[in-house]
C-alpha positions in Angstrom: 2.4 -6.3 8.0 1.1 -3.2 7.3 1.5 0.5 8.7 -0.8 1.6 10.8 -1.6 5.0 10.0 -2.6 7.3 9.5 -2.7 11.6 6.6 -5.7 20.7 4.9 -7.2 22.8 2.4 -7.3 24.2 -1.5 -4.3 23.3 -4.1 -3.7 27.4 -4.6 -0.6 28.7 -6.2 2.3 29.9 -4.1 1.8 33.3 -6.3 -1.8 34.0 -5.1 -1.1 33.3 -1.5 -0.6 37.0 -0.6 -3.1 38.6 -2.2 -6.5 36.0 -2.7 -7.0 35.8 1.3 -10.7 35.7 0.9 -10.1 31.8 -0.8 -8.3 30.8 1.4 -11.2 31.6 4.1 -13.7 30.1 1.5 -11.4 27.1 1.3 -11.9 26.9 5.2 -15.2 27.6 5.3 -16.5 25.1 3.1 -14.9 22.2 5.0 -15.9 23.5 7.7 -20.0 23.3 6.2 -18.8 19.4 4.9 -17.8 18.0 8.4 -21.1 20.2 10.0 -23.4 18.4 7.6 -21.9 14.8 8.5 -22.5 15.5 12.0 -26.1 16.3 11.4 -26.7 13.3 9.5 -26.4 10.7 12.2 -26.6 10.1 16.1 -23.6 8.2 16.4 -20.3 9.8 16.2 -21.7 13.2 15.9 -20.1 14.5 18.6 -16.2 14.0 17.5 -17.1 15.1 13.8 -18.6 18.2 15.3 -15.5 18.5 17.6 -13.4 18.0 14.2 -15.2 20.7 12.5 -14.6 23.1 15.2 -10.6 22.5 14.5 -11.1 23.2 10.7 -12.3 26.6 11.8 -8.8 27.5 12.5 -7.4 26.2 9.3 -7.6 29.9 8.0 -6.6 31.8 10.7 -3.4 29.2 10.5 -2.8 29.7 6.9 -2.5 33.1 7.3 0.8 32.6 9.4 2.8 31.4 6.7 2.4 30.7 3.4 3.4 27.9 1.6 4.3 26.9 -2.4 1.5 25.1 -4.4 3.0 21.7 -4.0 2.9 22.3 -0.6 -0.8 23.3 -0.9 -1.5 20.1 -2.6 -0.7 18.1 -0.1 -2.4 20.0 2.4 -5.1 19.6 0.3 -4.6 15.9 -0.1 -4.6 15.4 3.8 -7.9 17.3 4.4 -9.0 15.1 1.6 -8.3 11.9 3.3 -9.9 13.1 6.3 -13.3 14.2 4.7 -13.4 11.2 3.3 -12.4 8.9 6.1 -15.0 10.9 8.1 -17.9 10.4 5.4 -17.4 6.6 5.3 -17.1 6.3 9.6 -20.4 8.5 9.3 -22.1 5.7 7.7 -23.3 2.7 10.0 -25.2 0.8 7.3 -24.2 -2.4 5.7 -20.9 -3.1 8.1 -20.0 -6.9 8.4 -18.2 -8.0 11.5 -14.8 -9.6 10.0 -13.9 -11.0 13.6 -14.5 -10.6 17.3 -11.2 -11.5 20.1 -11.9 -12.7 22.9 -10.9 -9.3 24.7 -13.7 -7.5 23.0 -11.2 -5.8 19.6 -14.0 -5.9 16.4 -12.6 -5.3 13.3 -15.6 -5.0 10.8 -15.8 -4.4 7.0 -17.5 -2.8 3.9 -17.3 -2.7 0.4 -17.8 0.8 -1.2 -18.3 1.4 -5.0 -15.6 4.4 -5.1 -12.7 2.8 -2.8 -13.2 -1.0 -2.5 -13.4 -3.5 0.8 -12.7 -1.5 3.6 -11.7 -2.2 7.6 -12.6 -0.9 10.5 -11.3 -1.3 13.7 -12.8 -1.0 16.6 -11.1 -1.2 20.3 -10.4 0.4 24.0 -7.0 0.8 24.8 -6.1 1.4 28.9 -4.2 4.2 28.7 -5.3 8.2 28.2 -5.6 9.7 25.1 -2.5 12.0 25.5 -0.4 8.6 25.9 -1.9 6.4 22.3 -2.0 10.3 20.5 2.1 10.7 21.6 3.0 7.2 20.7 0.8 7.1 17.0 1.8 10.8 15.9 5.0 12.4 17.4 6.5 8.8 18.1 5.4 7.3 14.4 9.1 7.4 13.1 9.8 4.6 16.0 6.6 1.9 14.9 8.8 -0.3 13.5 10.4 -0.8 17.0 7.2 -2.2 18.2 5.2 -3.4 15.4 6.6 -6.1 13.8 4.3 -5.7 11.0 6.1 -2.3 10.4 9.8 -2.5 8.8 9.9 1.4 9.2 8.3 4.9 9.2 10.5 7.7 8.0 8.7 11.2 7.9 10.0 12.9 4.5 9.1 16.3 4.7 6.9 18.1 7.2 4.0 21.0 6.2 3.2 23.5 9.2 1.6 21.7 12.1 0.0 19.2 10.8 0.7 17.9 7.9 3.8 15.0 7.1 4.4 13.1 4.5 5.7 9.7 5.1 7.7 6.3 3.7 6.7 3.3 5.3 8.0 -0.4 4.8 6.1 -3.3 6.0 7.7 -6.5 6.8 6.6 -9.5 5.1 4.2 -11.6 5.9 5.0 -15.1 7.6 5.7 -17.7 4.9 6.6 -14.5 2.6 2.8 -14.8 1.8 2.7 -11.3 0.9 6.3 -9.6 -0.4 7.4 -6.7 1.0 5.4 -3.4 -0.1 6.1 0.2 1.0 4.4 3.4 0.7 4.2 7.0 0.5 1.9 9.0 2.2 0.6 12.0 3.1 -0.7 12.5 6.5 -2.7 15.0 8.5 -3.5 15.0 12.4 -6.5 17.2 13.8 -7.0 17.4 17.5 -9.8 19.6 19.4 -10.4 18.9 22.9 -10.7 15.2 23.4 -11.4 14.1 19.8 -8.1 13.5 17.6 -8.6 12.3 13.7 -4.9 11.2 12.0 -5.9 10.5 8.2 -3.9 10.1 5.4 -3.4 8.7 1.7 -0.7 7.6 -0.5 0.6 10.1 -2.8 3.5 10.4 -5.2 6.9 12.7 -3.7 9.5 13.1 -6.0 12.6 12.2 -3.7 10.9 8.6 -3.0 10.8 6.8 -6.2 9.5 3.2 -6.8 12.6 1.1 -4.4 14.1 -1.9 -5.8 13.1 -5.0 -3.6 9.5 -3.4 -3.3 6.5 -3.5 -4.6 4.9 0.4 -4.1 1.0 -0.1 -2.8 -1.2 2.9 -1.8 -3.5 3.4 0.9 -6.6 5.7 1.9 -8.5 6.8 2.5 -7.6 5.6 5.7 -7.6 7.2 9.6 -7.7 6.6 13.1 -10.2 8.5 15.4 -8.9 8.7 19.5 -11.6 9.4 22.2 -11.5 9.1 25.9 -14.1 6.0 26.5 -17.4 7.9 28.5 -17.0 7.9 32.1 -13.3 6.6 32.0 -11.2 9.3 31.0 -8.0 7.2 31.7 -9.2 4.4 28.5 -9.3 5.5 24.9 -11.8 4.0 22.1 -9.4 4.2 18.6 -11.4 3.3 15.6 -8.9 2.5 12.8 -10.4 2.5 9.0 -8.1 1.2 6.8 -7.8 1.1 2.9 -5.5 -0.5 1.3 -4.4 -1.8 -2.4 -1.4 -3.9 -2.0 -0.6 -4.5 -5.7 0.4 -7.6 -7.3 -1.4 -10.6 -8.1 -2.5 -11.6 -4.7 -5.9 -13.5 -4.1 -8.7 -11.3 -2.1 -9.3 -14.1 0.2 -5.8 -13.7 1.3 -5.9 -9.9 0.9 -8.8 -9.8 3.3 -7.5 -12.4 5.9 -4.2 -10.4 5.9 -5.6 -6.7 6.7 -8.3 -7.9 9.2 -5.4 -10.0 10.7 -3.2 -6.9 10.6 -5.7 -4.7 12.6 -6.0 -7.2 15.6 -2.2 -7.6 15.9 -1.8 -3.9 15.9 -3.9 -3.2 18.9 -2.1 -6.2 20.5 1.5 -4.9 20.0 0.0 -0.9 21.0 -1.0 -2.4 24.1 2.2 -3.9 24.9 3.9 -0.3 23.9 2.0 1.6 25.7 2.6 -0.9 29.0 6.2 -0.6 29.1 7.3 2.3 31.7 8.4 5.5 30.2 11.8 6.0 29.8 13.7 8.5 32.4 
């Protein structure tokens, strides 16, 4: 019932953007230390944080094409936020409870973390390249709701340089109108370097998309997705999806949980089924 995605660097003023170059490379560099030093810490997915790090290196060089106003900033900054933070919690392999197990193999386990709350993670291989679940989850998001019934609609608001949108999503009720109709705003971020892509995000607040009547307004994030081709099968991707989410309201957290691990598993199912239908000519 729920969206399934996923949202760069320092809040600095639109008037300082000329002339204070040298934060704007300290900006960079010190993300660039952050995702280093979760890559050292543990044997698992260093690899694709190191991978990630690498891409942050060209935040600078990027920044210095164009600049952009302070509210623009801070929602760069708000994306690169999400995905620090997404990254920091995926880093972590302690204390994860399996949630449930299909029979096809798609995990979805979960967490509770002082700072955030419960959080999901999803865990599955999808049998299709990388290029073809990347295409489909970041320039095709607008058209989720054609495939997810979960999703009512995705609407990108306003796009920031390369990679940074911010979105309005609408998901569809649950069955038995269990859980009303909530929507979002948020701002996302996409990172891609080699064969490691991270699409993070976080609800945040955008003026022309006020509170709409008929919907209760939840937020999300830190939450992400992380794409890799599966070892030795270049033509399968592994997408781990961590997902956060406050849906408002006076709902129970038994149902809360059933209804986001529940929301992960029918995802992948309905991706798969995307992804399988031939490509339009």
């Amino acid at each position: 019932m729920l969206p399934a995605t996923s949202k760069l660097c320092a809040a600095i003023s639109y008037r300082h953007l000329r002339n204070m170059t040298g934060l704007r490379r300290q900006a960079a560099v010190a993300i660039s230390q952050e995702l280093s030093r979760l890559a050292s810490r543990s044997p698992g997915p260093s690899s694709w944080i190191h991978q990630v790090r690498r891409r942050s290196s060209l935040l600078s060089s990027r920044l210095e094409e164009k600049p952009f106003s302070e509210m623009e900033m801070s929602y760069i900054k708000q994306g690169e936020e999400a995905l620090q933070k997404s990254l920091r919690i995926l880093e972590d392999q302690d204390d994860w409870k399996t949630e449930t197990v299909a029979g096809n193999g798609d995990k979805v386990l979960s967490k509770v973390l002082p700072d955030v709350g419960k959080v999901f993670r999803l865990e599955v291989v999808v049998d299709q390249p990388l290029d073809m679940v990347y295409g489909e989850l970041v320039d095709n998001m607008e058209q989720m709701g054609d495939w997810n019934p979960n999703v009512k609609e995705v609407r990108i608001l306003k796009k920031i340089g390369k990679d940074t949108v911010i979105t309005h999503e609408k998901a569809a009720a649950t069955p038995g109108n269990i859980v009303g109709p909530r929507d979002f705003v948020s701002v996302r971020c996409s990172k891609r370097r080699g064969s490691t892509c991270v699409l993070a995000g976080m609800s945040t607040t955008y003026g022309a998309m006020p509170e709409q009547e008929g919907f209760i307004r939840a937020e999300n994030g830190p939450t992400c997705m992380v794409l890799r081709p599966l070892p030795g099968s270049p033509s399968q991707t592994r997408l781990t999806w961590l997902l956060s989410i406050d849906l408002k309201g006076w709902l129970p957290k038994s149902i809360i949980n059933q209804v986001l691990s529940q929301t992960q598993v029918d995802f992948a199912k309905h991706l798969r089924q995307r992804l399988a239908q031939p490509l339009p000519v």
